[in-house]
N, C-alpha and C positions, 0 to 999 in steps of 0.2 A: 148446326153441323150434324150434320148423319152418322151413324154408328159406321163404322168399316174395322170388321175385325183383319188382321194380319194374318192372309192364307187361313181361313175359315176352314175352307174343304179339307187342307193338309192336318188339322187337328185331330188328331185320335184318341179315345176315350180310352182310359183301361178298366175292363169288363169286369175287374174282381171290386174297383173302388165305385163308390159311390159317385153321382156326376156331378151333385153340386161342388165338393169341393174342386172336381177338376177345373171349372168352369171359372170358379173365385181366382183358385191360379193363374189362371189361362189370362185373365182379365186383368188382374190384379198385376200383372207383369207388362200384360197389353199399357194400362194405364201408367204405368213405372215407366217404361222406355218410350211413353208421349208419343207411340202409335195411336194410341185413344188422348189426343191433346185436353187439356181442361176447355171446359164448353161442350163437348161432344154430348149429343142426345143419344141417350143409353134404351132403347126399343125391346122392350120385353117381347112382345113376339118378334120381332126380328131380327133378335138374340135368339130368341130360342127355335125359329127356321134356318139360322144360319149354325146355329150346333146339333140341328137334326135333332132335338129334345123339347119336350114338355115346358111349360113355361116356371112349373113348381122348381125347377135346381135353377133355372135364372133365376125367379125372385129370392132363393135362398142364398145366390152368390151376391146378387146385391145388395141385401141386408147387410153380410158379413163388407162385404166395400164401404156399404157408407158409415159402420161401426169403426171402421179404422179413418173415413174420413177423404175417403176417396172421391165417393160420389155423393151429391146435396141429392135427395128423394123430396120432391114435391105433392105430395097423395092427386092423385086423381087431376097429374098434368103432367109430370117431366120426371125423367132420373137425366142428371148429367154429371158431367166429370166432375171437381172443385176444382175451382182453381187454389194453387198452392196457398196454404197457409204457411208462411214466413214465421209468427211465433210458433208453434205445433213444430216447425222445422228445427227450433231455436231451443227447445224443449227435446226434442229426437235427439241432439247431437249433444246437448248436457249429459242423457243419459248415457248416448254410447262413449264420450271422454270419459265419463266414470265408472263405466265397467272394462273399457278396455285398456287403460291407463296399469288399472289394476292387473288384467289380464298380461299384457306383455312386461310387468310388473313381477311375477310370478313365474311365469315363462327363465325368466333373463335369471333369476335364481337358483335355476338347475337347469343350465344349458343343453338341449337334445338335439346333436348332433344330427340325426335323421329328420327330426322338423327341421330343422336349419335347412336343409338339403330339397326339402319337399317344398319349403315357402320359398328357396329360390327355382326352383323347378316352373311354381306359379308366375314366378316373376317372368321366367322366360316365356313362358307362353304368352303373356302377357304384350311382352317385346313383341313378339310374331306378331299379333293379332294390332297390335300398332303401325306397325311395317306395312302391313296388307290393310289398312284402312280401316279394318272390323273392329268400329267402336262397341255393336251388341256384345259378341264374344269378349272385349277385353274390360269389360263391363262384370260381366258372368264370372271370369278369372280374378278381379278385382273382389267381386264377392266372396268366390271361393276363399281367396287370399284371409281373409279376417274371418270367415267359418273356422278355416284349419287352425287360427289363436284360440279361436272358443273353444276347439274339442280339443285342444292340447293341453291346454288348462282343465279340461274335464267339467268345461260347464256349456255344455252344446243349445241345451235347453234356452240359456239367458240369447244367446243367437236367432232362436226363435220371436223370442219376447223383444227383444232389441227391433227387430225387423220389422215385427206390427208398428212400431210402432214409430217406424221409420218413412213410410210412405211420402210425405209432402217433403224431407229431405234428398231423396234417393229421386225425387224429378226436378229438386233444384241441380243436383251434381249431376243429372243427365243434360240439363239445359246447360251445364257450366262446362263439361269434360269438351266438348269440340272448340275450346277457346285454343288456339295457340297457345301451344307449351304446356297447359295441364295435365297431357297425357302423360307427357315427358315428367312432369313432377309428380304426378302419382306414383310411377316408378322408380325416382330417388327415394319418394320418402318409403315405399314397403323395404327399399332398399338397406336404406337406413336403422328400419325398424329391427330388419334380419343381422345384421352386424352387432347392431347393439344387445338384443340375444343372444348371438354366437357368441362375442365377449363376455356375457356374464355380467353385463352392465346396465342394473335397471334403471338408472338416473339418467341414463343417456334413451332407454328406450320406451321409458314417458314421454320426454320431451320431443321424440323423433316420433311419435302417436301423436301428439296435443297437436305437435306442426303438422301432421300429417291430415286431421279431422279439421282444423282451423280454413283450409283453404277457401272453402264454394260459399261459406256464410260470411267473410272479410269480401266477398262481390257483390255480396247481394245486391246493391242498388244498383252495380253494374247489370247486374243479370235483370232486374225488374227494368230498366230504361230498353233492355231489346224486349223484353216479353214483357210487356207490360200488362196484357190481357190474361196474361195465364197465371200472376201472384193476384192476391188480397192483398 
């Protein structure tokens, strides 16, 4: 399978940042939302004729992909996608249960009214962008949605870290969210999440996280019997 970036031409560089990292993003997000499926042959130069750049920030975004485990590098034959690693996935979602347990944990102890308001804010958008079919955007709002607990809590930083190392997770719940009805429950459970904060109730708003993060790894076999090519 051929590379095919997502509107190549439509990408724009920003002149003040350096390119590799735009490129790792760029990619890195391509490969998340399974526009670059696993299996896909990753073409250094035809990556870097279709970003209009040198081949040195491609080779430098794919290092940084295959360190987080994106793409297998074959020396002097292939880069392609991974396919998902299911334990690595099993391992992402240990970590993010255990810091964001804690996070909406701490939240629910000093109640703030205006994140209250901002995380249902997220929620609606969220709604819209289900209504109108736009699983990318309600994907992105979904993201957002658990960034705004990190920087609430005043640990934005661990959202970074969380997220590296999230990758073979974040294209198992891409593969999982077009199931019937799981759009619909990811927005009970932020819902959920938001109430039991606004109340003041951390023991309800673990458990409304634990159920919330539990969902896409309780299918997994589900989800390996239709893609079977794309897990390990």
């Amino acid at each position: 399978m051929a590379v095919t970036l997502s509107s190549p031409s439509a990408f724009q560089f920003d002149r003040t940042r350096q390119a590799a990292p735009q490129v790792f993003e760029h990619m890195r997000e391509q490969i998340i939302s399974l526009v670059l499926p696993p299996g896909t042959v990753l073409s250094r130069p035809e990556l870097a004729l279709q970003y209009g750049i040198s081949q040195t920030p491609v080779r430098d975004a794919l290092m940084r992909l295959a360190e987080e485990g994106l793409v297998d590098v074959f020396p002097q034959h292939a880069t392609r996608v991974s396919r998902i690693d299911v334990a690595l996935a099993r391992q992402a979602h240990f970590l993010r249960k255990s810091v964001e347990t804690e996070i909406v944990r701490t939240l629910a102890q000093a109640p703030d009214p205006a994140l209250v308001e901002r995380l249902r804010a997220t929620v609606a958008r969220q709604q819209r962008m289900l209504e109108l079919d736009d699983l990318a955007e309600f994907t992105a709002n979904d993201q957002y949605f658990h960034r705004q607990l990190y920087e609430a809590a005043a640990v934005p930083d661990l959202f970074a870290l969380v997220r590296r190392q999230s990758g073979h997770l974040d294209r198992l719940r891409r593969l999982h969210l077009p199931v019937p009805g799981k759009a619909n429950a990811v927005l009970r459970d932020h819902t959920a999440i938001i109430d039991a904060i606004a109340d003041g109730d951390s023991a309800a708003a673990e458990a409304a996280l634990r159920h919330h993060l539990t969902g896409t790894l309780a299918n997994v076999e589900d989800i390996r019997a239709r893609f079977r090519d794309y897990l390990r």
